[in-house]
CHARMM internal coordinates of N, CA and C (Angstrom, degrees):
IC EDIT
DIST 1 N 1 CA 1.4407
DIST 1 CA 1 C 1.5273
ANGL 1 N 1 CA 1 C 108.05
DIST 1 C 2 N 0.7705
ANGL 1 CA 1 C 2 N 100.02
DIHE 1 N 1 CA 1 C 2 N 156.55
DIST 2 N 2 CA 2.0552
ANGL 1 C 2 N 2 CA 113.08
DIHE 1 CA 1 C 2 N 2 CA -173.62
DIST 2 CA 2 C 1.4282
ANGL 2 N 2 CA 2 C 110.75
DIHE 1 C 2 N 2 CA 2 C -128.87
DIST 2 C 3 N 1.5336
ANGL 2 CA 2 C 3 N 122.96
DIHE 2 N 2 CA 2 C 3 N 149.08
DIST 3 N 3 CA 1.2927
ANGL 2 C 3 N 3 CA 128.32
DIHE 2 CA 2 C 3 N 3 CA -175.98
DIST 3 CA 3 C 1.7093
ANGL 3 N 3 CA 3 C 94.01
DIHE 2 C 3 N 3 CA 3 C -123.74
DIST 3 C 4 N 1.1139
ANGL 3 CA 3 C 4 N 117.87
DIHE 3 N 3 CA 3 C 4 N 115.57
DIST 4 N 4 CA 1.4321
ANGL 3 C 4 N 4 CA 129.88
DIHE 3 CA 3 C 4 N 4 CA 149.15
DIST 4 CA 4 C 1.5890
ANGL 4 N 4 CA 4 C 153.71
DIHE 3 C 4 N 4 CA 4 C -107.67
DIST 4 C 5 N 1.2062
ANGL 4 CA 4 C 5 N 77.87
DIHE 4 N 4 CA 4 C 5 N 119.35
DIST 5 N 5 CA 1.6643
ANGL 4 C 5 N 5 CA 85.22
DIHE 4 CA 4 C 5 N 5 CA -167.23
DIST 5 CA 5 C 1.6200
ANGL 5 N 5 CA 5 C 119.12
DIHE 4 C 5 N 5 CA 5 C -93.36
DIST 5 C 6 N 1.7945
ANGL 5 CA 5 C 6 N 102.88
DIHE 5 N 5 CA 5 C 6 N 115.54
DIST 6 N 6 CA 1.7339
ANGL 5 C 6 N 6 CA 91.99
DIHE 5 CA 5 C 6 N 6 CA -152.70
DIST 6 CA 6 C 1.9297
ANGL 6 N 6 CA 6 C 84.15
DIHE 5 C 6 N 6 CA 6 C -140.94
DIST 6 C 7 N 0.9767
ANGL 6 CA 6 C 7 N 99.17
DIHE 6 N 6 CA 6 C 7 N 161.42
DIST 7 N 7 CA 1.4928
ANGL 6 C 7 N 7 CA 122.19
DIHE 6 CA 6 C 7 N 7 CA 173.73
DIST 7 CA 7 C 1.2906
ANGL 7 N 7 CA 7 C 127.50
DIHE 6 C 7 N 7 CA 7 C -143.42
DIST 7 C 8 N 1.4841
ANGL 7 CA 7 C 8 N 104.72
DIHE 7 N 7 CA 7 C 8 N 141.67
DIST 8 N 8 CA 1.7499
ANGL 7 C 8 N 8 CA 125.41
DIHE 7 CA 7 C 8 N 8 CA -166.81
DIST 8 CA 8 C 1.7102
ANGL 8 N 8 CA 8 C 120.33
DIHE 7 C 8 N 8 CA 8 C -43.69
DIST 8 C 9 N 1.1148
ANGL 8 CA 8 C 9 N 127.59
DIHE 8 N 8 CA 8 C 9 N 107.30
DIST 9 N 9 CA 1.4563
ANGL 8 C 9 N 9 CA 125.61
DIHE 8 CA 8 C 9 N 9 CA -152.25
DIST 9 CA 9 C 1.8484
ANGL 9 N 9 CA 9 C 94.72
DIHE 8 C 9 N 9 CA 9 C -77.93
DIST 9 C 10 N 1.5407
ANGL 9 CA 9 C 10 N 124.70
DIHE 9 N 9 CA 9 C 10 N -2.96
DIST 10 N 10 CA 1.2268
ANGL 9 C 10 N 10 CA 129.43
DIHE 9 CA 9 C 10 N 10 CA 154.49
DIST 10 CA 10 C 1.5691
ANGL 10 N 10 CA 10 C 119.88
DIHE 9 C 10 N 10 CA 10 C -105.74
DIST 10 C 11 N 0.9731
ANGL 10 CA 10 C 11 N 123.59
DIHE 10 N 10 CA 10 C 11 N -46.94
DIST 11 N 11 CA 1.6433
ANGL 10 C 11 N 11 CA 121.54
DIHE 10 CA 10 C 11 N 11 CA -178.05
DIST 11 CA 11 C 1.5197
ANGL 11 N 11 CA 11 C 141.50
DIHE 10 C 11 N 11 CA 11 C -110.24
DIST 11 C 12 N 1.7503
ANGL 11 CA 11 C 12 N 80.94
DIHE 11 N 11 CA 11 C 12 N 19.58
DIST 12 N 12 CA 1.4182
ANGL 11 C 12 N 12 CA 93.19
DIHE 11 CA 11 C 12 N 12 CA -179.97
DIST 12 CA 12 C 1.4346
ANGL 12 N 12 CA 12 C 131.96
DIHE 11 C 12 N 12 CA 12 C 72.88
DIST 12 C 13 N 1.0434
ANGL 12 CA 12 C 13 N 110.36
DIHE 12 N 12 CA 12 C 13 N -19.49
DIST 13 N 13 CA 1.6380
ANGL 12 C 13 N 13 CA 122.00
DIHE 12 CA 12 C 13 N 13 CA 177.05
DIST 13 CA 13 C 1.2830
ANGL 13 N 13 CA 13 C 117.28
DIHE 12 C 13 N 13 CA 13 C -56.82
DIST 13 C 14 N 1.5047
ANGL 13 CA 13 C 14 N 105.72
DIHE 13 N 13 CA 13 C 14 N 133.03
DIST 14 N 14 CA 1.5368
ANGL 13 C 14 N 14 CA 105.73
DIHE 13 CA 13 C 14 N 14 CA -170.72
DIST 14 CA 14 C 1.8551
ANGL 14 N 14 CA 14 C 102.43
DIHE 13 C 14 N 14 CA 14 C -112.61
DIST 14 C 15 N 1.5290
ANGL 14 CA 14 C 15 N 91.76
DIHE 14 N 14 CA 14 C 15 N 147.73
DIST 15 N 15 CA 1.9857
ANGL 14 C 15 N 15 CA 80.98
DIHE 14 CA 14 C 15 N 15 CA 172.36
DIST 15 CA 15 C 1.0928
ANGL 15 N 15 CA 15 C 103.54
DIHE 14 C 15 N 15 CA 15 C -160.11
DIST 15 C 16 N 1.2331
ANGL 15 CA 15 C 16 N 123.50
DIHE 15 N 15 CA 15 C 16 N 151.90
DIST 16 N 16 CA 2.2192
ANGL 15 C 16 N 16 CA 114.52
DIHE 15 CA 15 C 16 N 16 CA 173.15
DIST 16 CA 16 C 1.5194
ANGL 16 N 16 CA 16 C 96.95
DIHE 15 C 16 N 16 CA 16 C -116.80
DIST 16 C 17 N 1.3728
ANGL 16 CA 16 C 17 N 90.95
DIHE 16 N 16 CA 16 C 17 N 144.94
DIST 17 N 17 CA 1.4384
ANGL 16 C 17 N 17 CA 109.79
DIHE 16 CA 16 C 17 N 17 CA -173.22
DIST 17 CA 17 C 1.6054
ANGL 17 N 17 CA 17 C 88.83
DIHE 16 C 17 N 17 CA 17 C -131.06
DIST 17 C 18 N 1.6099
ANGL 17 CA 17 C 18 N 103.13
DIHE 17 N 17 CA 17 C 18 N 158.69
DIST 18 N 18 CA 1.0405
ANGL 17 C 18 N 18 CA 124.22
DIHE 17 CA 17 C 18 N 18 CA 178.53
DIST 18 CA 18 C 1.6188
ANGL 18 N 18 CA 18 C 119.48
DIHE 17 C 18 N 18 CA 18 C -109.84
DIST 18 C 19 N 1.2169
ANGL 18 CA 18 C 19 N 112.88
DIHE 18 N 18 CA 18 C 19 N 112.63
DIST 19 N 19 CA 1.3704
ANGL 18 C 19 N 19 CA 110.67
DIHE 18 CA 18 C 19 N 19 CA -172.27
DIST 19 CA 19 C 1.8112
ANGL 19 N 19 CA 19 C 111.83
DIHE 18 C 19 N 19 CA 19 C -122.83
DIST 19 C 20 N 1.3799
ANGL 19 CA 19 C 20 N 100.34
DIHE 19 N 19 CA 19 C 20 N 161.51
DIST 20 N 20 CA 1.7845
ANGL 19 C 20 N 20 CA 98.64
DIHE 19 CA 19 C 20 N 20 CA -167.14
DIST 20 CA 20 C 1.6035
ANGL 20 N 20 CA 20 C 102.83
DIHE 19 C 20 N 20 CA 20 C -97.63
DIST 20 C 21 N 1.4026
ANGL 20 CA 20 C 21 N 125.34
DIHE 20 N 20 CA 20 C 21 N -15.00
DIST 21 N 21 CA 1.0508
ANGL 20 C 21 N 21 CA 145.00
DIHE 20 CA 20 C 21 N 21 CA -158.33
DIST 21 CA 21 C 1.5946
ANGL 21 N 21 CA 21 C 105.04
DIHE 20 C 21 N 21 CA 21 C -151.47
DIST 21 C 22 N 1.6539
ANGL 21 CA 21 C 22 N 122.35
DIHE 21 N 21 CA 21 C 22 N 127.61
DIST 22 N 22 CA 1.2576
ANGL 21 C 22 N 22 CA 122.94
DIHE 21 CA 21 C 22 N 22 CA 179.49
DIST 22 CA 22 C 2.2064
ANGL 22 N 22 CA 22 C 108.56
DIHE 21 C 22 N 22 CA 22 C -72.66
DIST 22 C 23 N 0.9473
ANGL 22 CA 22 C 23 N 84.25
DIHE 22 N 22 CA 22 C 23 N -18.02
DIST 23 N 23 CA 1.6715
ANGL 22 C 23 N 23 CA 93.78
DIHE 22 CA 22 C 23 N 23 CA -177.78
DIST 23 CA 23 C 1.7099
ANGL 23 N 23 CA 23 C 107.65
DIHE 22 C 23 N 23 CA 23 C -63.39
DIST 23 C 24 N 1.3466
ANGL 23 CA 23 C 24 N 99.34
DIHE 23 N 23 CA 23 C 24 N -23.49
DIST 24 N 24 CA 1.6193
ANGL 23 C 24 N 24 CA 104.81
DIHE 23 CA 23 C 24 N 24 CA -178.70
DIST 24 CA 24 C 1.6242
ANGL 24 N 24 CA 24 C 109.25
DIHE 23 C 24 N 24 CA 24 C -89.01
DIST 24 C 25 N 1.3269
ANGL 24 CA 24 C 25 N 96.42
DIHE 24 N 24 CA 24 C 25 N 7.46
DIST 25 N 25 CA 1.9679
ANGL 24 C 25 N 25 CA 83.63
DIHE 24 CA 24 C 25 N 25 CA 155.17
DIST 25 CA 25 C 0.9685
ANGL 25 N 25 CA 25 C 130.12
DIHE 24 C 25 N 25 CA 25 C -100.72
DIST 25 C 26 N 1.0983
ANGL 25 CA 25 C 26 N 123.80
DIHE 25 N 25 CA 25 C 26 N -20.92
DIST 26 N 26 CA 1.2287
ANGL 25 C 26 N 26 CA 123.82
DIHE 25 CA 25 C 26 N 26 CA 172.52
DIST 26 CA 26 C 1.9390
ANGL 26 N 26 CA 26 C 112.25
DIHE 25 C 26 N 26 CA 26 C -61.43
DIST 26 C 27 N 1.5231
ANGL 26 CA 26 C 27 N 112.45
DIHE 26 N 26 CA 26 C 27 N -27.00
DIST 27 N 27 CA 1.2072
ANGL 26 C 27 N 27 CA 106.69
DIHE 26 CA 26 C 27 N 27 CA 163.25
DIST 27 CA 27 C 1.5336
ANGL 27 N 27 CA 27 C 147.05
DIHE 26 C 27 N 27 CA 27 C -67.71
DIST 27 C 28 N 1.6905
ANGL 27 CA 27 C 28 N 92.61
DIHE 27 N 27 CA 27 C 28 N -21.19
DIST 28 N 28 CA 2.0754
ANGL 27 C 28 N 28 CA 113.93
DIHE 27 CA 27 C 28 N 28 CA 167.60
DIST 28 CA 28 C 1.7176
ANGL 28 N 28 CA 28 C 97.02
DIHE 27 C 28 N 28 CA 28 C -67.81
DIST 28 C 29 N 1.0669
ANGL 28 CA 28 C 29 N 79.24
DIHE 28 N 28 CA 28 C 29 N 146.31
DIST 29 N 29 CA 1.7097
ANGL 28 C 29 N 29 CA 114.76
DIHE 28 CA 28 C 29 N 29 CA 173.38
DIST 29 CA 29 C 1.4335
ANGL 29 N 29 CA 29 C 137.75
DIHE 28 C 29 N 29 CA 29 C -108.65
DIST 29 C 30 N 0.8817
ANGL 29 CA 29 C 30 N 163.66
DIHE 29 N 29 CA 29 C 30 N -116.84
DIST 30 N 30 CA 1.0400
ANGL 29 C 30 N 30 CA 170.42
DIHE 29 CA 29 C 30 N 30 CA 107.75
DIST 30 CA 30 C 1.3802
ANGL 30 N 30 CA 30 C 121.54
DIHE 29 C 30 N 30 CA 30 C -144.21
DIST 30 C 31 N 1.4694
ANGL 30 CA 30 C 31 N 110.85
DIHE 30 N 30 CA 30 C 31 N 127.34
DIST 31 N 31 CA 1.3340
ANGL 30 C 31 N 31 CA 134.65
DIHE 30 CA 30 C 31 N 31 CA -157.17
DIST 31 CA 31 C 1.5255
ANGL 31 N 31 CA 31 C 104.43
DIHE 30 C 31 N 31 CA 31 C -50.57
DIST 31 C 32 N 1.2262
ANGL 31 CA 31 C 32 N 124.32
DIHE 31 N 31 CA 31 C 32 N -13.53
DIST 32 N 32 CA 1.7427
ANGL 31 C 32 N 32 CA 130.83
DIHE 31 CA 31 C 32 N 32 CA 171.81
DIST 32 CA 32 C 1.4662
ANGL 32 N 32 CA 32 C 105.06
DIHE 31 C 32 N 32 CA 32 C -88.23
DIST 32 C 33 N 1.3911
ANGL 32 CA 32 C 33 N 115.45
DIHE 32 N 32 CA 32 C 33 N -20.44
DIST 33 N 33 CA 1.8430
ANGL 32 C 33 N 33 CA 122.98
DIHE 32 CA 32 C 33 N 33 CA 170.62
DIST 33 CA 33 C 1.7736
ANGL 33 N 33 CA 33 C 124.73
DIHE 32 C 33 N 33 CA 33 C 88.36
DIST 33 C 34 N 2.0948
ANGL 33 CA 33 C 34 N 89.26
DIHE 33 N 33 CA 33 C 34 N 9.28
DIST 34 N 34 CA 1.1229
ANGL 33 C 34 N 34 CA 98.49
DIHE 33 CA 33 C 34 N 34 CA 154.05
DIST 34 CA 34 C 1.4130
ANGL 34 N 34 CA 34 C 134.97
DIHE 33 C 34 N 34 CA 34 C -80.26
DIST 34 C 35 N 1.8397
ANGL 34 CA 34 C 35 N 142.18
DIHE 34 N 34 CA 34 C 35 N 172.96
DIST 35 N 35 CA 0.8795
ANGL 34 C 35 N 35 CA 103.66
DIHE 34 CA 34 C 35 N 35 CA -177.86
DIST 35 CA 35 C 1.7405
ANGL 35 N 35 CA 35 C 115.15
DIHE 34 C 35 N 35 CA 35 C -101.16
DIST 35 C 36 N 1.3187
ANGL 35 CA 35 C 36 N 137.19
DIHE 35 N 35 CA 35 C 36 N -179.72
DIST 36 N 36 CA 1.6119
ANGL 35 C 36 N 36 CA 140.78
DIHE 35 CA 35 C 36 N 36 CA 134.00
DIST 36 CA 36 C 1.3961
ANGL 36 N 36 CA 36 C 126.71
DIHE 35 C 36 N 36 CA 36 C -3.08
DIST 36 C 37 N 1.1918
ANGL 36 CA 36 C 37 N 125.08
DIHE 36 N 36 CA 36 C 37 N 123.61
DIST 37 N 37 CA 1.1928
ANGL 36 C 37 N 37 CA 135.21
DIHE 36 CA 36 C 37 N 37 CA 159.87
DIST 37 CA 37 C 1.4771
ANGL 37 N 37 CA 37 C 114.94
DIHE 36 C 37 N 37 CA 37 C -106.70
DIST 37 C 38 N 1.6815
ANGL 37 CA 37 C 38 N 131.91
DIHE 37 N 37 CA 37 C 38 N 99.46
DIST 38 N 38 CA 1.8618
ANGL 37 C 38 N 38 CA 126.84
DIHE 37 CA 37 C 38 N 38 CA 168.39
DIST 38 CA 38 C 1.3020
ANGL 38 N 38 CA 38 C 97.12
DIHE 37 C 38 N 38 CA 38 C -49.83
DIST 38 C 39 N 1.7774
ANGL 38 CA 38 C 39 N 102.58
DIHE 38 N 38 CA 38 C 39 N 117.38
DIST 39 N 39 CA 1.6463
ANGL 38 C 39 N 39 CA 109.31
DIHE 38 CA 38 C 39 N 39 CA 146.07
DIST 39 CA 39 C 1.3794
ANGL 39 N 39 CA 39 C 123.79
DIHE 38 C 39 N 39 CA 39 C -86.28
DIST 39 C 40 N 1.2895
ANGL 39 CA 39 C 40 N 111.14
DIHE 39 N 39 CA 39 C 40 N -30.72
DIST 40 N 40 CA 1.4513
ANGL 39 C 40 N 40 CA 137.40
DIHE 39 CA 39 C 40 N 40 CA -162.61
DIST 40 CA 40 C 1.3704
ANGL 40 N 40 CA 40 C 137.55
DIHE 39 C 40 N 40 CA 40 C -167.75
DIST 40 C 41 N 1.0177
ANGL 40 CA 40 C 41 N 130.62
DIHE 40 N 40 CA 40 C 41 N 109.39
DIST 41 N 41 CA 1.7728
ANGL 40 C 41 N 41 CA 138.97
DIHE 40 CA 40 C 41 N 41 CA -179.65
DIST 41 CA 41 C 1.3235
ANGL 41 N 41 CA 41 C 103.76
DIHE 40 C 41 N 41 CA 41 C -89.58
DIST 41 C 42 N 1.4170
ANGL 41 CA 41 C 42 N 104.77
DIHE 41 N 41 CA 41 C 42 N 146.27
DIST 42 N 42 CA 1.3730
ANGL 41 C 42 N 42 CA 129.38
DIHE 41 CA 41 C 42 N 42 CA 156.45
DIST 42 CA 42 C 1.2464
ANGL 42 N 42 CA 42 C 143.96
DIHE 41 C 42 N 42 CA 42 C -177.59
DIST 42 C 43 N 1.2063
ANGL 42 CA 42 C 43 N 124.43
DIHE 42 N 42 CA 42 C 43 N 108.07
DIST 43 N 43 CA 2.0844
ANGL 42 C 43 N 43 CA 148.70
DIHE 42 CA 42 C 43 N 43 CA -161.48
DIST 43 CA 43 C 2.0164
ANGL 43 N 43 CA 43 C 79.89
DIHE 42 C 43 N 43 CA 43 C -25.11
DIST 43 C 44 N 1.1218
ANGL 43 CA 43 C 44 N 92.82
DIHE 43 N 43 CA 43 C 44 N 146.24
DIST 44 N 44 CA 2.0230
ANGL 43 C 44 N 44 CA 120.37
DIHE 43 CA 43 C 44 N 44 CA 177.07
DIST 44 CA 44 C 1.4347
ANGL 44 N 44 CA 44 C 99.84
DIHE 43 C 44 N 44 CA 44 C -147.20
DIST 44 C 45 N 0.9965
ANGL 44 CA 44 C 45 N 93.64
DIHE 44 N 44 CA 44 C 45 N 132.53
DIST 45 N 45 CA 1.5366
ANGL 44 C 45 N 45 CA 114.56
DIHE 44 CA 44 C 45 N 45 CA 160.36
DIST 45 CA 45 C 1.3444
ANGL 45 N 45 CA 45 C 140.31
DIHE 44 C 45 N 45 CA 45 C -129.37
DIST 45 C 46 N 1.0725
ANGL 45 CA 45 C 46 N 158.30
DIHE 45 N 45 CA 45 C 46 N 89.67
DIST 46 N 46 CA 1.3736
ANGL 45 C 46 N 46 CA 135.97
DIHE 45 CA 45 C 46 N 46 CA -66.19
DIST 46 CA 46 C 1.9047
ANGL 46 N 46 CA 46 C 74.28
DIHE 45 C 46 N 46 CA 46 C -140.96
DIST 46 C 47 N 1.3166
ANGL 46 CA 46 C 47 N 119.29
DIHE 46 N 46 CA 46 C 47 N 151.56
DIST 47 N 47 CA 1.2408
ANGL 46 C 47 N 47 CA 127.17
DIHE 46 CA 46 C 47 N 47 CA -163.53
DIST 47 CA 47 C 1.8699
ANGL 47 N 47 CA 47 C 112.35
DIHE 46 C 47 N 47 CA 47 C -122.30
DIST 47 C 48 N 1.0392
ANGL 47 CA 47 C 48 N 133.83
DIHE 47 N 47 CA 47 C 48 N 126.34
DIST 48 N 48 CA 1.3872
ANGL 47 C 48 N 48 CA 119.55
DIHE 47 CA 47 C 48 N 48 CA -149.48
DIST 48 CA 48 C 1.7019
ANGL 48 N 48 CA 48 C 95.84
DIHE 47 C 48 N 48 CA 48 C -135.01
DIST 48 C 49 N 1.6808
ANGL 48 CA 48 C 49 N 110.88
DIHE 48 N 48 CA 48 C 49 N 99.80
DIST 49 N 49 CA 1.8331
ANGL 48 C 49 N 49 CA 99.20
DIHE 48 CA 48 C 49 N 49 CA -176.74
DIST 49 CA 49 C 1.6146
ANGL 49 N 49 CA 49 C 98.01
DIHE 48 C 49 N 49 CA 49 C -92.18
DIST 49 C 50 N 1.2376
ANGL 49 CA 49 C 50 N 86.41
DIHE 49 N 49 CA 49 C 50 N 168.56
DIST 50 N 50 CA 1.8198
ANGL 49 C 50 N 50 CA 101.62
DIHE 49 CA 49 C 50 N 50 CA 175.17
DIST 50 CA 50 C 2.0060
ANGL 50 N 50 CA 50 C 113.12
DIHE 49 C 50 N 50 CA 50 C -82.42
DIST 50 C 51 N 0.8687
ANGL 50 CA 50 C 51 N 89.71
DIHE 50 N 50 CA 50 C 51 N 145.07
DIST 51 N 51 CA 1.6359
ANGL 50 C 51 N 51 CA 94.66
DIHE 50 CA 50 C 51 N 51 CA -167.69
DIST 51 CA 51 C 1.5251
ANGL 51 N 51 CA 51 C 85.20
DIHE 50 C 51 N 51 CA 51 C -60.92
DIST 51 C 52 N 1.8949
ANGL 51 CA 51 C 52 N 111.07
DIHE 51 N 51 CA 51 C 52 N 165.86
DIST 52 N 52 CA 1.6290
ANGL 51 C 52 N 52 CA 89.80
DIHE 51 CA 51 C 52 N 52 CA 166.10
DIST 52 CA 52 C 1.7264
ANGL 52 N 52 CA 52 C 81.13
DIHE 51 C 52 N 52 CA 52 C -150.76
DIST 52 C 53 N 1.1912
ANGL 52 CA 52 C 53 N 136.80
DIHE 52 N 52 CA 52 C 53 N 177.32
DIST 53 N 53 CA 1.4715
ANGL 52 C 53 N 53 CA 143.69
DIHE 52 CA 52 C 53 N 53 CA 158.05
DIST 53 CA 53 C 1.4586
ANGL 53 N 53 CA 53 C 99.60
DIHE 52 C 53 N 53 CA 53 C -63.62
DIST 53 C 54 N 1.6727
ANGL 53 CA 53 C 54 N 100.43
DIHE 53 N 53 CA 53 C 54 N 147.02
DIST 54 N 54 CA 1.2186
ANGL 53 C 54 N 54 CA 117.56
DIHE 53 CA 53 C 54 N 54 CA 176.85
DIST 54 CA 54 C 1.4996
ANGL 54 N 54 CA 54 C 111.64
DIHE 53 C 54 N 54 CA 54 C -112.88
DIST 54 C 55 N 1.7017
ANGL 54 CA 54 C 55 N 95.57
DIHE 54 N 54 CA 54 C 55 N 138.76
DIST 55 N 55 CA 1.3571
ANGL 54 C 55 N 55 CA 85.12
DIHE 54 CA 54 C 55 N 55 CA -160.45
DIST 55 CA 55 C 1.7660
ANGL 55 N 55 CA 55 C 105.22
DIHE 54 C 55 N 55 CA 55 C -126.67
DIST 55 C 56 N 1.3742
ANGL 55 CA 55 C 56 N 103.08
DIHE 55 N 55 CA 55 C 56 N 131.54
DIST 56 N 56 CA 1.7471
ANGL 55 C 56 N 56 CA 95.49
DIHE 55 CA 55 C 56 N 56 CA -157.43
DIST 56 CA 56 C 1.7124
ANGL 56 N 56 CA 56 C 110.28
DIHE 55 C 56 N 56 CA 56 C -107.89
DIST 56 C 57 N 1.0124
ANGL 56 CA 56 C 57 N 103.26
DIHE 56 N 56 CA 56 C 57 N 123.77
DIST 57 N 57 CA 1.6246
ANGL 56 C 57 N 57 CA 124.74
DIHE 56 CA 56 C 57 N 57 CA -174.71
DIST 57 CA 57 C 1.5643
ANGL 57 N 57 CA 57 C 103.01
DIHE 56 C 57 N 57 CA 57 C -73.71
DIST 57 C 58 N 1.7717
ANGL 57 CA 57 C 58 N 99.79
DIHE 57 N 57 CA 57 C 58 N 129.86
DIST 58 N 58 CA 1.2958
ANGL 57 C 58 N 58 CA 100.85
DIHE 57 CA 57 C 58 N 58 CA 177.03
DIST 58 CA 58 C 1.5769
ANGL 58 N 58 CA 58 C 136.91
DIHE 57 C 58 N 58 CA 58 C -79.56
DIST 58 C 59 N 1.0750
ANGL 58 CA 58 C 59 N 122.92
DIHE 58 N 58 CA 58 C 59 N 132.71
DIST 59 N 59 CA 1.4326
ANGL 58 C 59 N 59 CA 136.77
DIHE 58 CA 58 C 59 N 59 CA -142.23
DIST 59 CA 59 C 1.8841
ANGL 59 N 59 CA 59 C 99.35
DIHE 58 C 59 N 59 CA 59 C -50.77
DIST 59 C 60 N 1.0432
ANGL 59 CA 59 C 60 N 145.54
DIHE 59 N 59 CA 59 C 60 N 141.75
DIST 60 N 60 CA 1.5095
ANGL 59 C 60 N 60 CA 167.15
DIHE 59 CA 59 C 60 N 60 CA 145.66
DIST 60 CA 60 C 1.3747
ANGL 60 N 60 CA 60 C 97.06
DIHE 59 C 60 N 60 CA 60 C -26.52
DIST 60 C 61 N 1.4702
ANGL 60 CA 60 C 61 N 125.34
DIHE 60 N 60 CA 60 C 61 N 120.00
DIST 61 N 61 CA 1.4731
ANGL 60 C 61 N 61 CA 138.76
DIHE 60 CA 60 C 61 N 61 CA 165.17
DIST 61 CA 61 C 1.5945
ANGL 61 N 61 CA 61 C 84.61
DIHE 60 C 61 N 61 CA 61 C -57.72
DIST 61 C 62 N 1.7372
ANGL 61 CA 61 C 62 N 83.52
DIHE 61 N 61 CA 61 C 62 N 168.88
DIST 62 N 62 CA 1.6501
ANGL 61 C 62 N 62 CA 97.61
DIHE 61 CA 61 C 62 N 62 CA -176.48
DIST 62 CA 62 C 1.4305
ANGL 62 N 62 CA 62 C 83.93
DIHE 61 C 62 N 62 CA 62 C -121.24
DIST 62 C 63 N 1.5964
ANGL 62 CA 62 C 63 N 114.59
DIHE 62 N 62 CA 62 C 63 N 135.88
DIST 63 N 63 CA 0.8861
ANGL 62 C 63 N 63 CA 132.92
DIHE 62 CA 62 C 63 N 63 CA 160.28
DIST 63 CA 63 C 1.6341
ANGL 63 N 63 CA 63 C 133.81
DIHE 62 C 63 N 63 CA 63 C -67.12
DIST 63 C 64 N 1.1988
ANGL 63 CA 63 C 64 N 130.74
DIHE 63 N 63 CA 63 C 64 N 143.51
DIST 64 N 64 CA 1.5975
ANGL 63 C 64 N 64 CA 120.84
DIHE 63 CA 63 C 64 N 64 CA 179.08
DIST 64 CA 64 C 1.5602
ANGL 64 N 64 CA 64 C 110.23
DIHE 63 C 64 N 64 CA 64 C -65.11
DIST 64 C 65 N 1.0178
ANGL 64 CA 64 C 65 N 138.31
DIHE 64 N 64 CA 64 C 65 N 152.16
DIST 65 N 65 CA 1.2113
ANGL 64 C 65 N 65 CA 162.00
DIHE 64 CA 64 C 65 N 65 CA 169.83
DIST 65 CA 65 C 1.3454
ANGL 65 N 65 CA 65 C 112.68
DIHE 64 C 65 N 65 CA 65 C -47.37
DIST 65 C 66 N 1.4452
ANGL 65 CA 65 C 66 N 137.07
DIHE 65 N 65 CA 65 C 66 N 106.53
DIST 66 N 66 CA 1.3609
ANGL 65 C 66 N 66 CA 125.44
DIHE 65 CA 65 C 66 N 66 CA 162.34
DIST 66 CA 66 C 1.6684
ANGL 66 N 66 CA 66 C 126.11
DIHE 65 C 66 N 66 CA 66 C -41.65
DIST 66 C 67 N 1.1802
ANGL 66 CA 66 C 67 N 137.82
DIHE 66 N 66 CA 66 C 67 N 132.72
DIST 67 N 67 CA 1.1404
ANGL 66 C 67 N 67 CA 144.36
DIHE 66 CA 66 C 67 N 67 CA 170.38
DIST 67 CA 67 C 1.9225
ANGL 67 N 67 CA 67 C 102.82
DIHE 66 C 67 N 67 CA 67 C -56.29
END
COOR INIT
IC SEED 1 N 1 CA 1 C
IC BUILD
């Protein structure tokens, strides 16, 4: 997978998209319907944790007020 970081060849807008194949940039667009400009590539690998129970700590007494 690839992370690309590309911007609007009319409005300047920058955005990274994630693609599985570099050939699939040339297919993003930009929502004005100009096309992509590559600023930057770089290999992603996408990271997957295990769900786990959440476990909630009981809230901090409130202390009295210093004089």
């Amino acid at each position: 997978m690839w992370q690309v970081l590309v911007a609007c060849s009319a409005c300047a807008e920058e955005t990274e998209v994630l693609v599985g194949d570099l050939d699939d940039v040339d297919r993003e667009v930009c929502p004005c319907g100009y096309s992509y400009v590559v600023l930057s590539v770089s290999a992603f690998e996408p990271v997957y944790a295990e769900r786990a129970p959440l476990l909630e700590l009981p809230r901090p007494q409130k202390l009295p007020k210093a004089a």
